[in-house]
N, C-alpha and C positions, 0 to 999 in steps of 0.2 A: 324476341318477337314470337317466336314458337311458343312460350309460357305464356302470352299473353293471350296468342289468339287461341289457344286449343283450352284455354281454361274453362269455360263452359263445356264444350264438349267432351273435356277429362273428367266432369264432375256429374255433367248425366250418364257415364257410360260406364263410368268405374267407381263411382263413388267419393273419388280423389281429385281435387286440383291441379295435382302436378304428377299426375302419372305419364302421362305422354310426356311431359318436360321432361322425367328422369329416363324414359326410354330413349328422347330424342339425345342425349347427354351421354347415355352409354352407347349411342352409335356414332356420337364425337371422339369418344375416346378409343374407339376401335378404327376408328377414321384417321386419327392421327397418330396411331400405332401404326397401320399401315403404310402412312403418309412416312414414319421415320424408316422402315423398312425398305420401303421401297426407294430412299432417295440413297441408301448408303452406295459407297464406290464400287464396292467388289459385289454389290446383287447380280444374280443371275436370273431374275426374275422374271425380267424382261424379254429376255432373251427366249426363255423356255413359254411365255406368254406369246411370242411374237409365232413362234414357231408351230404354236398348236391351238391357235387364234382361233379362227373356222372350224373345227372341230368342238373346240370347246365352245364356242357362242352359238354351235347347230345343237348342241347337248344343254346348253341352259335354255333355248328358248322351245323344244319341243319337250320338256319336261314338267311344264304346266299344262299342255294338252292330256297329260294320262294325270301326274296326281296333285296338277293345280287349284285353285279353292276361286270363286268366282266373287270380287267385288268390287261394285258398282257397275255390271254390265259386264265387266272385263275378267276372263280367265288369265290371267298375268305372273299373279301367285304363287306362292309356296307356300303353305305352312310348315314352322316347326316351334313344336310347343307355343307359347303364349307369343310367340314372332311370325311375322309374313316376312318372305325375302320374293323380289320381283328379278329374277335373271334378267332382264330385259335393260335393268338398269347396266350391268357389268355386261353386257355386247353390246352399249354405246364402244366401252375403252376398248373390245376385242373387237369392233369392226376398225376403227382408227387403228390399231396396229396392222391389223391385216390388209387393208388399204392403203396404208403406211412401206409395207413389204412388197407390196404388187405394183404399188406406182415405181420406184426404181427401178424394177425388171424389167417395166413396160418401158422407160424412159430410156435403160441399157438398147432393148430390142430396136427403138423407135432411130438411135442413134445409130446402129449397125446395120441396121435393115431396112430401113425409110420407114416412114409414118404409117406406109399402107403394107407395107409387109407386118406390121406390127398390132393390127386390127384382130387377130385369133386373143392376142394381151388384153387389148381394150374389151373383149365382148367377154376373160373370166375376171376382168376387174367392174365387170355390171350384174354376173350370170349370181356370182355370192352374194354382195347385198343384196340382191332382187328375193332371193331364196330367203334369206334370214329376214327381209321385211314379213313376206307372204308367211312367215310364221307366225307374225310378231302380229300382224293382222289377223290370223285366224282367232287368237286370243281376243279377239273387237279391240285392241288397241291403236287405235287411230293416232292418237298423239306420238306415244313413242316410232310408228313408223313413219311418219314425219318427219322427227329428227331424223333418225338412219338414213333419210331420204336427202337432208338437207346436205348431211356429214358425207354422200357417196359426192353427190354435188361440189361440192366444194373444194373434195380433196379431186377432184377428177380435173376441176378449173385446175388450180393448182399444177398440177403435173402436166399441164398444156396438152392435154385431149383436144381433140378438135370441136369448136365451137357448138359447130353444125351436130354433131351426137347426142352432148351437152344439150342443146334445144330439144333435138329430137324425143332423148328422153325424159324432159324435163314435160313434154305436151303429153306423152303417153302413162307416165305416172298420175299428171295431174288428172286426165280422162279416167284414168285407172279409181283416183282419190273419189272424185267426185261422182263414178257410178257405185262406189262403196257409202259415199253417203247419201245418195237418192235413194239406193233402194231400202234402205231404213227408215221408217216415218220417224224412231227418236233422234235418229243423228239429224236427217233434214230438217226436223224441228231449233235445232241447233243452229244451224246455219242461217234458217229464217229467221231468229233470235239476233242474231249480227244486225238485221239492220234496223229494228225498234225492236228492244226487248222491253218496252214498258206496252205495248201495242195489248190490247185486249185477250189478243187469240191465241197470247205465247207467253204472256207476262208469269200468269201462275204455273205455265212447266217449263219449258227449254229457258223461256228466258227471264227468271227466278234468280238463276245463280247471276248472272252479267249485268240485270239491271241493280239487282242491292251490291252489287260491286263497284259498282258507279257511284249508287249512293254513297259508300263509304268514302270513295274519292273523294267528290264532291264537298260532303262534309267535312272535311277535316281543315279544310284552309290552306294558310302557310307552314303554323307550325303544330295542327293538328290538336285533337281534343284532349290531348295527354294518354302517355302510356298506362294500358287497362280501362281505358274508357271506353273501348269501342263498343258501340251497338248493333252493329251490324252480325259480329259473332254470337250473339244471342238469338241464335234460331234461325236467324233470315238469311245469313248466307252459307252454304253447305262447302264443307272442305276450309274452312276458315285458315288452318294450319297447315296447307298443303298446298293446294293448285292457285288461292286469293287469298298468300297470306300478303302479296304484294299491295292488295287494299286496303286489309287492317293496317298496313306501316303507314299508306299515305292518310288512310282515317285519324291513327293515334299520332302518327307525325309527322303529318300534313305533305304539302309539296318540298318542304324543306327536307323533310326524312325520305322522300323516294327519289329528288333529284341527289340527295348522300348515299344510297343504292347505284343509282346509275353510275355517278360515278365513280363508288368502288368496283364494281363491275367494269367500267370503261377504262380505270387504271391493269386490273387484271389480265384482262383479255390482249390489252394492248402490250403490256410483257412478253402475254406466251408468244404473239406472233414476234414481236421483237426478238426473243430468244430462236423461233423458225428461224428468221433471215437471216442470225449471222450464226448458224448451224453451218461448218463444212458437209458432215456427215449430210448423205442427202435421205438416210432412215430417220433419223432425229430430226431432222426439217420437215420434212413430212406430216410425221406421228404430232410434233409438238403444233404443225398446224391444225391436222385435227384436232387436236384438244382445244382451240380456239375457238374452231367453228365449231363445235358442239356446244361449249359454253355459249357463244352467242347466239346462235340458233335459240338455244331452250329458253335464252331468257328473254329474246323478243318474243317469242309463242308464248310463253308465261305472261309476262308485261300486255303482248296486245290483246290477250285473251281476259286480262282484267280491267281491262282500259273498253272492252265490248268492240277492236277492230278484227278480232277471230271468234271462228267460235268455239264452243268449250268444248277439250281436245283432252284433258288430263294431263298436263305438263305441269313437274314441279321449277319452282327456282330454284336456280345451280345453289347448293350452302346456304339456304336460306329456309327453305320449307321443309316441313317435318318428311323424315324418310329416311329409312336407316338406309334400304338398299341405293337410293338414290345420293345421299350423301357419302357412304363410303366410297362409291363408284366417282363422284367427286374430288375425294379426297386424292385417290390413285389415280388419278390424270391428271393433277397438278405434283402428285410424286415424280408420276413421269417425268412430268420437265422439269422439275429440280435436278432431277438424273442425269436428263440432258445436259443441262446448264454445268453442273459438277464434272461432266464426261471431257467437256471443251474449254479448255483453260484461256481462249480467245474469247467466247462468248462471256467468263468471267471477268475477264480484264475488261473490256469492251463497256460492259455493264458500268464496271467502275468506273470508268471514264466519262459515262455520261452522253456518248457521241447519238447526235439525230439520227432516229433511225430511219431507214427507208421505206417508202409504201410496199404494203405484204403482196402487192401485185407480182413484185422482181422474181417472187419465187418463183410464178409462172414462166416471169421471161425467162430465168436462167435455164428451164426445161424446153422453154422452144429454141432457145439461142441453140443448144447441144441439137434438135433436130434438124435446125435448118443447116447444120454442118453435115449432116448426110447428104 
């Protein structure tokens, strides 16, 4: 799908058809070198990852402020030589470990000390992600701290936080979001684009990208106008191979090709959290939770932002849209949980056995169960 839909855009901009194919191809195979790497028994990888997490995700994401390169709006970047790398990508997997590390602590403390003694834990498992969004935001990256936003969320339900904070700062973020996109006339352009992007006043700018992405829906049918057909990548919709390439698939193959996305993505996702719940390790239940909510986070913000129920934020499809930085960074969160999975010779059997798994709510309980025993 990457060859398909960046093929006009490979060919006005490089002269080549399948130049972007062959980059996107050499960051598969670097993706899946990592991927064998990172799943062997005896790594230590993770380990030295887990431990110097927040340092190293405060070191990737302020390192585009000084010798970042700026595009579409966004300082995000890196360059090197004829490649951009986006750090932003690799502090999704270093905020999930470090959240990953800080929720057991806080669970230990919340156990030994009651729940309100344990409130100094909960406010530095808010105080880092808050830091590393507001970085990740001075870049104008909106989308990516969204995710970070969803993955502090989640892993925080998770660890049985109390509700009430959970809301709290779920109203203070979002006040936070949406005075970051008023005071911008392009982003609020964005947002007004959300509710008729074919509307007169929006159609030829904010909402340009979302309404020919619809079109491409639209058109395609059941089984779509065939692979390479699309027209929508011919000029009219921007990012073809990146942020909608989830429209070209349902353009080239139809509703049949994007309801066989969802669900391979719904068999995915539904693994890693499967392999969370029967984690003893309550660091590898964690971590492999977050790698779940990150996966599905970016891909209902990817999805509803093609489908025109978000507005356009920059989010690519997990393994799907062209991006080296964002596909390796893929790659090594599903290492992880191979890791896991290989570490616990129960979660292996288990598997093979086939047994129903549990709704991934239990994780929660099993961290309030341990509080209310204080």
């Amino acid at each position: 799908m990457v060859l398909s839909a960046s093929s006009i855009t490979s060919y006005e901009t490089t002269g080549d058809t399948y130049s972007i194919f062959f980059k996107q191809l050499l960051f598969t195979i670097v993706g899946i070198f990592g991927l064998f790497l990172g799943t062997r028994p005896k790594t230590k990888i993770w380990n030295l990852l887990t431990r110097y997490s927040f340092p190293l995700a405060a070191i990737f994401l302020i390192a585009p402020m000084f010798i970042g390169i700026t595009i579409n709006g966004n300082k995000a970047w890196i360059g090197v030589g004829s490649f951009t790398i986006q750090p932003s990508e690799f502090g999704k997997l270093l905020l999930v470990l470090w959240l990953a590390r800080q929720v057991v602590k806080f669970n230990d403390n919340a156990v030994l000390d009651g729940i309100n003694n344990s409130l100094p834990q909960i406010i530095s498992l808010i105080v880092v992600p808050l830091f590393l969004m507001c970085e990740v935001m001075l870049g104008k990256d909106l989308g990516t701290t969204g995710i970070y936003a969803i993955i502090l969320f989640g892993m925080l339900y998770l660890s049985g936080a109390p509700r009430s904070l959970i809301s709290t700062l779920s109203i203070l973020l979002a006040s936070g979001g949406m005075l970051f996109a008023f005071t911008s006339p392009a982003r609020w352009h964005r947002f007004a684009a959300v509710w008729n992007p074919f509307a007169p006043s929006v159609y030829k700018y904010a909402g340009w990208q979302p309404a020919h992405s619809i079109m491409g829906l639209a058109s395609g049918g059941f089984f779509g106008v065939g692979l390479g057909a699309s027209k929508q990548k011919w000029a009219n919709l921007g990012e073809a191979h990146t942020d909608f390439i989830f429209s070209i698939i349902g353009e080239e193959m139809g509703l049949f090709g994007t309801l066989l996305v969802l669900t391979f993505f719904g068999i995915l996702i539904f693994s890693i959290y499967r392999i969370s719940m029967k984690s003893k390790d309550r660091f590898y239940r964690y971590a492999s939770a977050g790698i779940a909510t990150w996966f599905l986070a970016q891909m209902v913000v990817n999805i509803c932002t093609s489908i025109g129920v978000f507005p356009v934020i920059g989010v690519t499809l997990p393994l799907v849209s062209y991006g080296g930085s964002s596909l390796i960074a893929d790659y090594l969160g599903i290492a992880l949980v191979l890791f896991i999975a290989r570490q616990d010779r129960e979660i292996s059997e288990a598997l093979e056995e086939e047994e129903i798994s549990r709704p991934f709510s239990q994780i929660r309980n099993r961290a309030v169960e341990k509080k209310s025993l204080a």
